[in-house]
C-alpha positions as CSV (number, residue, x, y, z in Angstrom):
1,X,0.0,0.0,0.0
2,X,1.3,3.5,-0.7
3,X,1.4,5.9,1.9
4,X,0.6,9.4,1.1
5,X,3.1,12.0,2.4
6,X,2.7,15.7,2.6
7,X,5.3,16.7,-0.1
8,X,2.9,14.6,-2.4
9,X,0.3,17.1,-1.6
10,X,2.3,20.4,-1.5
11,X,2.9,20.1,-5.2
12,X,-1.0,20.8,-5.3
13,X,-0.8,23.4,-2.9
14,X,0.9,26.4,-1.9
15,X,2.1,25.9,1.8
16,X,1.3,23.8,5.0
17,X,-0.9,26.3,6.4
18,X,-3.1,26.3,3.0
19,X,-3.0,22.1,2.8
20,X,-4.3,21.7,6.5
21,X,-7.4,23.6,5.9
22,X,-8.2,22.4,2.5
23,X,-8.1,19.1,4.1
24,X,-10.0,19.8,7.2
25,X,-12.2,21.5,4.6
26,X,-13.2,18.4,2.6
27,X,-12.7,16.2,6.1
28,X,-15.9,18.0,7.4
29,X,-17.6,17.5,3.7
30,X,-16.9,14.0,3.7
31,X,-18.2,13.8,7.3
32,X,-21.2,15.2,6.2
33,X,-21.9,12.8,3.4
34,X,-20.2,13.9,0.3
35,X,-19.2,10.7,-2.3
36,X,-15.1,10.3,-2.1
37,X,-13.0,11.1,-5.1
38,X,-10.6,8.3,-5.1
39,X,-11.2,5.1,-3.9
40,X,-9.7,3.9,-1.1
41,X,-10.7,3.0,2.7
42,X,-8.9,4.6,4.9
43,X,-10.1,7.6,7.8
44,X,-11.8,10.3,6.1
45,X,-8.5,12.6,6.7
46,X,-6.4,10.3,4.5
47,X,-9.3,10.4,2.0
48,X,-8.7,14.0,1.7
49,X,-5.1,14.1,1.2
50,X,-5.2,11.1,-1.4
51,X,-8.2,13.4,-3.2
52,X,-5.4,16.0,-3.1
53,X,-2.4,14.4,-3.7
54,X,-4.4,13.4,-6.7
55,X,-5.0,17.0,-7.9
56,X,-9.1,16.6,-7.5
57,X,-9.5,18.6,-4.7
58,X,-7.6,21.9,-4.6
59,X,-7.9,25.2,-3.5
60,X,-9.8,28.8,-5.7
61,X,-9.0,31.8,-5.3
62,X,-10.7,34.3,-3.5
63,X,-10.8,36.8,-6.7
64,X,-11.7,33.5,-9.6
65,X,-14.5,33.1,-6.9
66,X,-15.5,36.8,-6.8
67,X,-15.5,37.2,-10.3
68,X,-17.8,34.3,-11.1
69,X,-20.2,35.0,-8.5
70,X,-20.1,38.6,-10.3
71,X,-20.7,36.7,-13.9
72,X,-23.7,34.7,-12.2
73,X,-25.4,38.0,-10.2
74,X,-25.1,40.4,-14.0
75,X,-27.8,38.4,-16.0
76,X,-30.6,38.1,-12.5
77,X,-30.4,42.0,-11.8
78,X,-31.8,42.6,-15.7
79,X,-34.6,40.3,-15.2
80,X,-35.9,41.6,-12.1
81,X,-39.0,44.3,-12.6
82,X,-38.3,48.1,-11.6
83,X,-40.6,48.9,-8.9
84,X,-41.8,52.4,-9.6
85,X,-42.3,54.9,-6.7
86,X,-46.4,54.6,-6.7
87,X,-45.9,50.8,-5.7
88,X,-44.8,50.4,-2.1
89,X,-44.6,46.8,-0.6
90,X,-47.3,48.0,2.2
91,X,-50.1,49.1,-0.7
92,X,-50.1,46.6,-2.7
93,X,-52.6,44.0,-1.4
94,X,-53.4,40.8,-2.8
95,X,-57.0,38.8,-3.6
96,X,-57.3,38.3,0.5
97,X,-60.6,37.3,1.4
98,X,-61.8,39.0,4.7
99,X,-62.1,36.4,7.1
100,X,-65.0,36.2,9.9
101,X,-64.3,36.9,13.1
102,X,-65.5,34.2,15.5
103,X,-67.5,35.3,18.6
């Protein structure tokens, strides 16, 4: 059996610091339920660092992951209606029956 080592998953990863929460990271995901990656069965911590020895986990960046959520947000705000200033939340009323009060 091959052991996994840490230099096997720094070539994935910047540093130490950056490796140990990418796998505590996907440790807690895999805790939770989420399907392996690779196939093995070992504890779910040597799970993760297989997954990223292996290159199929790894970390984003912080401004890939601002940027997409930017690309998904542009095409929702143009679909939305303008609400014009005679509409307020409060007036507009919807087909409420009045409802009996009981004695």
């Amino acid at each position: 059996m091959a052991r996994i080592t840490v230099e096997d998953c720094l070539v994935n990863v910047n540093n130490r610091f950056g490796l140990i929460h990418l796998a505590a990271k996907r440790v807690r995901q895999l805790r939770k339920g989420a399907e392996p990656l690779v196939v093995c069965k070992n504890k779910d911590i040597v799970v993760s660092l297989r997954e990223i020895a292996a290159g199929k986990v790894f970390p984003v960046n912080r401004e890939d992951e601002n940027s997409r959520i930017e690309a998904i947000r542009e095409p929702i705000s143009e679909e939305l209606p303008e609400q014009t200033a005679e509409e307020s939340p409060d007036e507009v009323q919807g087909d409420q029956e009045a409802m009996p009060e009981e004695e």
